[in-house]
C-alpha positions as CSV (number, residue, x, y, z in Angstrom):
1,X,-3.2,0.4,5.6
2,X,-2.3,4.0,4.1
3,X,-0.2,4.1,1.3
4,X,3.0,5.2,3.7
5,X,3.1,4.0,7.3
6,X,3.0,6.8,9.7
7,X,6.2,7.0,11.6
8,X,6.5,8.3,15.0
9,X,9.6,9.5,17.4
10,X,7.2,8.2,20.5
11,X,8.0,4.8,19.0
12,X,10.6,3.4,22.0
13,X,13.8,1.8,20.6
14,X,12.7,-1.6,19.5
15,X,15.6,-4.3,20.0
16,X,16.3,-7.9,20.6
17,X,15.0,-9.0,24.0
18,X,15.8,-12.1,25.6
19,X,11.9,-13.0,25.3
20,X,11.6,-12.0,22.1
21,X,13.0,-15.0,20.9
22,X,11.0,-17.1,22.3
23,X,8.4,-19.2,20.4
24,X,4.9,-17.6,21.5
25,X,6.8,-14.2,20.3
26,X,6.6,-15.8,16.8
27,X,3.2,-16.8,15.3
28,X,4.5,-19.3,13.2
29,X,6.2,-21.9,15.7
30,X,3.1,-22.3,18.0
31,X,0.1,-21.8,16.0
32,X,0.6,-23.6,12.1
33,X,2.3,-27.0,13.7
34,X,1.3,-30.6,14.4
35,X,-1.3,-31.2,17.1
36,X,0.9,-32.6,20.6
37,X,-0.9,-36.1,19.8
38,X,0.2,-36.7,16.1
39,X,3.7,-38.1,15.3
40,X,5.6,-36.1,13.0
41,X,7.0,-37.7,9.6
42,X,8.5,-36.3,6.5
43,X,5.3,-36.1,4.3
44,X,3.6,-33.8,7.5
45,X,6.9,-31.9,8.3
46,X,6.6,-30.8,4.5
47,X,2.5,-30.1,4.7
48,X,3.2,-27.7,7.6
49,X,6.4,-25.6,6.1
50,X,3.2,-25.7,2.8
51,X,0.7,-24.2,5.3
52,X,2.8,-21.5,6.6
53,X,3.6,-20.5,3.4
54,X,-0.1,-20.0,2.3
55,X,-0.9,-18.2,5.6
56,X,2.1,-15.5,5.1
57,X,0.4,-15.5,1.6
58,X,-2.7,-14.4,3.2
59,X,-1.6,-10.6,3.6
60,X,0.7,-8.5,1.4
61,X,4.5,-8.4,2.6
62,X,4.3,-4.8,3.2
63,X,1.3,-5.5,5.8
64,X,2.9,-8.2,7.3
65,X,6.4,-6.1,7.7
66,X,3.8,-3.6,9.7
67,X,2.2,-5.9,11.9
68,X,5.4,-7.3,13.3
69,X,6.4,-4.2,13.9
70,X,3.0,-3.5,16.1
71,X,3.9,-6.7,17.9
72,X,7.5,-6.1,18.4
73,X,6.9,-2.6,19.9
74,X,3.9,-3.5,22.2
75,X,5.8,-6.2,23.6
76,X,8.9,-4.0,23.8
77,X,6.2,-1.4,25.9
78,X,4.3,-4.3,28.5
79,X,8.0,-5.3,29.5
80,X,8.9,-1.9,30.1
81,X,6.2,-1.1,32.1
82,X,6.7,-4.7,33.9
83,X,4.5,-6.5,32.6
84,X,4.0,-9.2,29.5
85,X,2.0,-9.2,25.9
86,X,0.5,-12.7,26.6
87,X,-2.3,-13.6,27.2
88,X,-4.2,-10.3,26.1
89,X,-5.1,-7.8,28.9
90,X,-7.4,-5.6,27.6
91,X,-7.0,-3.3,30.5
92,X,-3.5,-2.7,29.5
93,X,-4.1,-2.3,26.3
94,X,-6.4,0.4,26.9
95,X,-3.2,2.0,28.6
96,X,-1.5,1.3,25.8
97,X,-3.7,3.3,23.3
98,X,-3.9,5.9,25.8
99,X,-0.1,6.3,26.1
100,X,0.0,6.3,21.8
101,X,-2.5,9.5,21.7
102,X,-0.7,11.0,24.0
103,X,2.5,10.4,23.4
104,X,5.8,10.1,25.9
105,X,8.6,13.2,26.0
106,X,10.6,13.5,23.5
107,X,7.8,11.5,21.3
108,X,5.2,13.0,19.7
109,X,1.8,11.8,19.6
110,X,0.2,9.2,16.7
111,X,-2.5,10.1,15.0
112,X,-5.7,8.5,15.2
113,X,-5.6,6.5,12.0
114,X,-2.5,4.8,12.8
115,X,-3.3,3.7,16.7
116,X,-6.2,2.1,14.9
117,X,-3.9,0.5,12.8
118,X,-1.6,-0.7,15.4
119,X,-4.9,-2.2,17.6
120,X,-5.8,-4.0,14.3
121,X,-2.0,-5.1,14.2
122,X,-2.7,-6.6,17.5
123,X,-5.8,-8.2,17.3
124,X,-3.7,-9.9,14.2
125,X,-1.3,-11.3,16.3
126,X,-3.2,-12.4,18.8
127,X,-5.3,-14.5,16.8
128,X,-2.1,-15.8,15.3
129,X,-1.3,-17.1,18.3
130,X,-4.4,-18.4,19.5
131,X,-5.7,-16.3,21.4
132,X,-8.8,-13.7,20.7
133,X,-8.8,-9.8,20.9
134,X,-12.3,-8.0,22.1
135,X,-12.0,-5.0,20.2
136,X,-15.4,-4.4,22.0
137,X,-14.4,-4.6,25.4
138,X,-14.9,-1.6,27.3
139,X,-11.6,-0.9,28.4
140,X,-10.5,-0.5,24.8
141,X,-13.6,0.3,23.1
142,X,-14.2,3.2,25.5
143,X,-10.3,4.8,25.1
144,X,-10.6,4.4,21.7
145,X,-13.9,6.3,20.8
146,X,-12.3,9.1,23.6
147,X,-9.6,9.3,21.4
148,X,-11.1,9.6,18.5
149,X,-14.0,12.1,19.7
150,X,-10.9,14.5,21.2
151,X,-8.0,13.6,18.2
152,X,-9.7,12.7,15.0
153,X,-9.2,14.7,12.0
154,X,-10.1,14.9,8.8
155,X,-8.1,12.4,6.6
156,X,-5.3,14.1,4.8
157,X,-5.2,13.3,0.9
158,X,-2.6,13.8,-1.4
159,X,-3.0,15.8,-4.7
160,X,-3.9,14.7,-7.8
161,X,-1.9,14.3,-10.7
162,X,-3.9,15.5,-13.6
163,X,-3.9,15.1,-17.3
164,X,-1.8,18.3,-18.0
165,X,0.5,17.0,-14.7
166,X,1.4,14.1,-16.1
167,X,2.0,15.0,-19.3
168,X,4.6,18.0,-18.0
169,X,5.9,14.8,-15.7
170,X,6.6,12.0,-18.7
171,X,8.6,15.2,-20.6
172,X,11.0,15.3,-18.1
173,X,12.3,11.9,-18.4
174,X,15.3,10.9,-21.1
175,X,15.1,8.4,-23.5
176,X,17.4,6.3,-22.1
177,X,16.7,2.8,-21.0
178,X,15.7,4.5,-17.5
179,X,13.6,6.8,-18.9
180,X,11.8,4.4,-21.1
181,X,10.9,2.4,-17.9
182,X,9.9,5.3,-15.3
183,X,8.1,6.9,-18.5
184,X,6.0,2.9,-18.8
185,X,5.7,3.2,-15.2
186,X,4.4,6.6,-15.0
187,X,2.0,6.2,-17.9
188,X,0.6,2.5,-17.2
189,X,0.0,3.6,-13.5
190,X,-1.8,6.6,-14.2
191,X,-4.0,5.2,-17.1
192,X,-4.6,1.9,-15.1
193,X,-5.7,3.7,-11.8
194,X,-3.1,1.2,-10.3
195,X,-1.1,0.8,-6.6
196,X,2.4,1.7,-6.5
197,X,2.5,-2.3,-5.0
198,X,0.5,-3.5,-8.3
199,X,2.6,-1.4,-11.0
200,X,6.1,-3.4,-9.7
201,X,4.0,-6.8,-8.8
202,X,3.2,-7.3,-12.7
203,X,5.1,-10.1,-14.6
204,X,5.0,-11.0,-18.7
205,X,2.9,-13.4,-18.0
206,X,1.2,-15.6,-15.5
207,X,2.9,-17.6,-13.2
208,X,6.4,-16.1,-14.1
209,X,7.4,-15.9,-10.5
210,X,6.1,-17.0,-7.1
211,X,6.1,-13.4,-6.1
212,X,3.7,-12.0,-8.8
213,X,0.8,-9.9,-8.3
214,X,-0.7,-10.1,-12.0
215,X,0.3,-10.4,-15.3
216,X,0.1,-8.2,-18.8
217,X,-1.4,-9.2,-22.5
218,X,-0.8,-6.8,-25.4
219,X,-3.6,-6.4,-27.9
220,X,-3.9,-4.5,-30.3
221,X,-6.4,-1.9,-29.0
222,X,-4.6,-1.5,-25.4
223,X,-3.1,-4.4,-22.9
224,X,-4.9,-5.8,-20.2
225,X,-4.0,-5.9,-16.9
226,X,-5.0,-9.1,-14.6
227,X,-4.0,-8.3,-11.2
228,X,-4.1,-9.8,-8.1
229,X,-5.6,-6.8,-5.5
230,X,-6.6,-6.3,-2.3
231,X,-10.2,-7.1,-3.1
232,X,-9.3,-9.9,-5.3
233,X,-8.1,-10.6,-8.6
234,X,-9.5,-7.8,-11.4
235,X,-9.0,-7.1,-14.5
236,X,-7.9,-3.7,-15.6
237,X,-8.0,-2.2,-19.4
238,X,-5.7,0.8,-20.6
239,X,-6.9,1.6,-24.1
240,X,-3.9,3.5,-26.5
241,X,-3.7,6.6,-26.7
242,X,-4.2,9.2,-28.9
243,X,-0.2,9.3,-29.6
244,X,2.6,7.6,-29.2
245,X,4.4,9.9,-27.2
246,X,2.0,9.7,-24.4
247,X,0.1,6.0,-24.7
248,X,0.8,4.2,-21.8
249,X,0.9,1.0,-24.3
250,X,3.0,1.9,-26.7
251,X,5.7,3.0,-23.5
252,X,5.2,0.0,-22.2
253,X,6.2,-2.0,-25.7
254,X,9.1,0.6,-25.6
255,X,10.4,-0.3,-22.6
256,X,10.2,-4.2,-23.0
257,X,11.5,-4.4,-26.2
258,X,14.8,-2.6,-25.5
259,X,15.1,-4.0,-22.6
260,X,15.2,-7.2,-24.0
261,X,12.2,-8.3,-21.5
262,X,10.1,-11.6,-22.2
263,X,10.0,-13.2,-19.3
264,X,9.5,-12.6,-15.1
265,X,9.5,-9.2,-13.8
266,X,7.9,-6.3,-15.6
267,X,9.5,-3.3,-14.1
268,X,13.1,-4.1,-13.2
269,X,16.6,-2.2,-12.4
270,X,18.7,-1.2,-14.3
271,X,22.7,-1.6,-14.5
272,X,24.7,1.1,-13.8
273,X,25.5,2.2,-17.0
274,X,21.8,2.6,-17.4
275,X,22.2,0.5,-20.6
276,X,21.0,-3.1,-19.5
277,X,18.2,-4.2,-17.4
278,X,18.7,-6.3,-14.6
279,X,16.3,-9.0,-12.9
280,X,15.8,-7.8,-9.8
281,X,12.1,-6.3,-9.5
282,X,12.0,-2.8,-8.6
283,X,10.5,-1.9,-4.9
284,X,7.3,-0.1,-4.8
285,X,9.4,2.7,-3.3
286,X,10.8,3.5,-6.3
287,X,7.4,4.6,-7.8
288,X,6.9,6.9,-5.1
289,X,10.3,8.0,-5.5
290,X,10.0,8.7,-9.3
291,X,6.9,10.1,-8.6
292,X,8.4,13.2,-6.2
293,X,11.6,13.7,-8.2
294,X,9.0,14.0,-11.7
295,X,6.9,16.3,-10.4
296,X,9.6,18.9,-8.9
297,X,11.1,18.7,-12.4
298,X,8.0,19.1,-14.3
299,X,7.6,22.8,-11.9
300,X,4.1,21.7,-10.6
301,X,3.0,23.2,-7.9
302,X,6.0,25.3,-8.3
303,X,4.6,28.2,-5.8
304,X,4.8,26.0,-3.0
305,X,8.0,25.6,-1.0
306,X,10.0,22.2,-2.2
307,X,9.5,20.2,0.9
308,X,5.4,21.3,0.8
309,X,5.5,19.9,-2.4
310,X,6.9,16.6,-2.2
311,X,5.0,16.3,1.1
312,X,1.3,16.6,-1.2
313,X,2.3,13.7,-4.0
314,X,2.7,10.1,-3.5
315,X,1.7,7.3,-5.4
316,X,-1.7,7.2,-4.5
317,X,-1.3,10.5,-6.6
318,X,-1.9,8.3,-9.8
319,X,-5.2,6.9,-8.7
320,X,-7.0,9.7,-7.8
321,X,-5.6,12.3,-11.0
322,X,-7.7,9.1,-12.8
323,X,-10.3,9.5,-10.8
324,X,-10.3,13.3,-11.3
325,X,-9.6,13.3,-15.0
326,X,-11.3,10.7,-16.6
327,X,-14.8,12.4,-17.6
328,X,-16.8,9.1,-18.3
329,X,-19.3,7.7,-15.8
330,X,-18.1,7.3,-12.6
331,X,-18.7,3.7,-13.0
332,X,-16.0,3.1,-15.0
333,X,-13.6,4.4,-12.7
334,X,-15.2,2.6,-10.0
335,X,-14.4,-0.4,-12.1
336,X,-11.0,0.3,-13.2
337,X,-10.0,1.5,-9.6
338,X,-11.3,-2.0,-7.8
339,X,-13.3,-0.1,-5.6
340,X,-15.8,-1.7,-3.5
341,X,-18.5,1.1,-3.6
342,X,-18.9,4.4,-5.3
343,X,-18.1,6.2,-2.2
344,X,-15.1,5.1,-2.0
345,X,-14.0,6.2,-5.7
346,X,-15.7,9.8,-5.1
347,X,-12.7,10.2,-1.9
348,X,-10.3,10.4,-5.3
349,X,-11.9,12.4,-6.5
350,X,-10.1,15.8,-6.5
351,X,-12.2,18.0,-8.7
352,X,-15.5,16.8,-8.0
353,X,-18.7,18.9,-9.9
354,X,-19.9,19.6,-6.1
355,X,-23.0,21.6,-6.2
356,X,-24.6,20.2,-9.4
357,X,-28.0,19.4,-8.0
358,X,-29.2,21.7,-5.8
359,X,-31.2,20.4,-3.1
360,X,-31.9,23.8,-1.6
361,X,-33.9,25.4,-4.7
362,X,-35.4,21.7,-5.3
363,X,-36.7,22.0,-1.6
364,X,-38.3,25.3,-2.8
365,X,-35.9,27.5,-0.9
């Protein structure tokens, strides 16, 4: 999934339905439970609440939170157009894509990556319970590539945040207990290539919480990151930098030494006094928040009217000004990133050396 979910006015009101409430309309009750034939007892009552937690642990909240909301708003649109989500009708799913690209008056249309997103939502929840989604079939094969030959676009990106960006961004903040935090947060995120999700998922060490998404250890050349990503766990190294006013390790030692931090959550609230840090992890939102408010105070991009601006920085931001600052080999970045292929790192890359081989003149042209 993107880094912000698409949100669309051709959405229809999504509410509680009599249906809705029924147990096929929730994954859990029909497909993790005991078999008909098998007698239920304490010790498999427990086994089964201990397999549904490992299968909502098999997807990140935040894609979870999505796909129910692709279930919820299919079913809401079969029963308004009389008919039901179960069992899968390819045929009306087809319609159903269709009506998406489209869009419905007052609604706007949805772009192409998220109706692919919302099919992969359903084929999700279809297999959760029990039954199976052709993706191939022609009724929704066929739509789809139509929609994508006559919609796609280009995928938008959002700027980079560059060396001399972030720098400008950090000198805004106070020195306050806030401002040593959304300094640590803007610093380690930046230098560790890292998701807005992985920055607020890190804890003091491992195992401090069930809802931890990696843990930190503080050497004396840099810390290292151990996180728990989308394509597994990884490791990630930020060296120290060249002062202390901009290392990313020596913030982050700022920040948990005055806030009195040695255990659990990493990057927390903050009371509202600002001068004592709470336990309550901070939402991803928040680094995507700082992230806006930072770089309207720092002035960049400060030809651009203020809503352009906020509308080209997010916190994927972070990742790719790494990607298009860090001159090593792209290798390292590739590493540090988590990224599968190389491809994939060179889409951060903002300020690519395009045009450094020639193939025209090498072809003798």
């Amino acid at each position: 999934m993107s880094e912000s979910t698409e949100k669309s006015t051709s959405d229809v009101p999504i509410g509680p339905s009599s249906n809705e409430d029924n147990e096929r309309d929730h994954p859990d009750g029909e497909v993790l439970s005991l078999p008909s034939f098998v007698a239920g007892s304490g010790t498999l009552d427990q086994l089964v609440d201990t397999a549904r937690d490992y299968a909502r642990a098999a997807a990140s909240d935040n894609t979870l939170k999505a796909y129910a909301k692709d279930w919820a708003h299919f079913a809401r649109w079969c029963r308004l157009k009389g008919t039901e989500p179960l069992p899968p009708s390819p045929e009306m799913i087809g319609l159903y894509l269709a009506d998406l690209a489209t869009g419905s008056r007052p609604s706007p249309a949805l772009s192409v990556s998220t109706i692919d997103r919302r099919l992969s939502g359903l084929a999700w929840n279809y297999a959760q319970r029990g039954f199976s989604l052709d993706r191939k079939n022609r009724h929704i094969a066929t739509v789809l590539a139509g929609i994508k030959r006559k919609h796609a676009r280009p995928p938008v990106q959002k700027e980079a945040i560059l060396a001399e960006d972030i720098l400008a961004m950090v000198a805004t903040l106070p020195y306050d207990l806030r401002g040593l935090r959304d300094r640590a947060i803007l610093l380690v995120g930046y230098a560790g290539g890292l998701r807005r999700s992985e920055i607020v998922s890190l804890d003091v060490h491992k195992d401090d919480t069930p809802d931890s998404g990696g843990w930190i250890e503080i050497f004396e050349k840099g810390a290292l990151l151990t996180l728990n990503a989308k394509t597994g766990w990884r490791e990630v190294e930020i060296g120290r930098g060249s002062k202390d006013q901009t290392c990313p390790v020596h913030a982050l030692e700022q920040w948990l030494h005055f806030a009195k931090i040695d255990f659990g959550p990493v990057f927390v609230g903050t009371s509202r006094d600002g001068n004592r840090a709470t336990e309550t992890r901070l939402n991803d939102k928040h680094v995507a928040r700082l992230i806006k408010r930072t770089v309207l105070d720092a002035g960049i991009r400060s030809e651009l009217p203020e809503k352009e601006r906020l509308a080209l920085f997010s916190g994927h931001s972070l990742r790719a000004g790494l990607a298009s600052s860090a001159e090593v080999d792209e290798r390292y970045v590739q590493k540090q990133l988590g990224h599968a292929s190389a491809e994939m790192t060179r889409r951060y890359q903002r300020r690519r050396d395009r045009f450094r081989v020639n193939l025209t003149k090498a072809a003798g042209l």
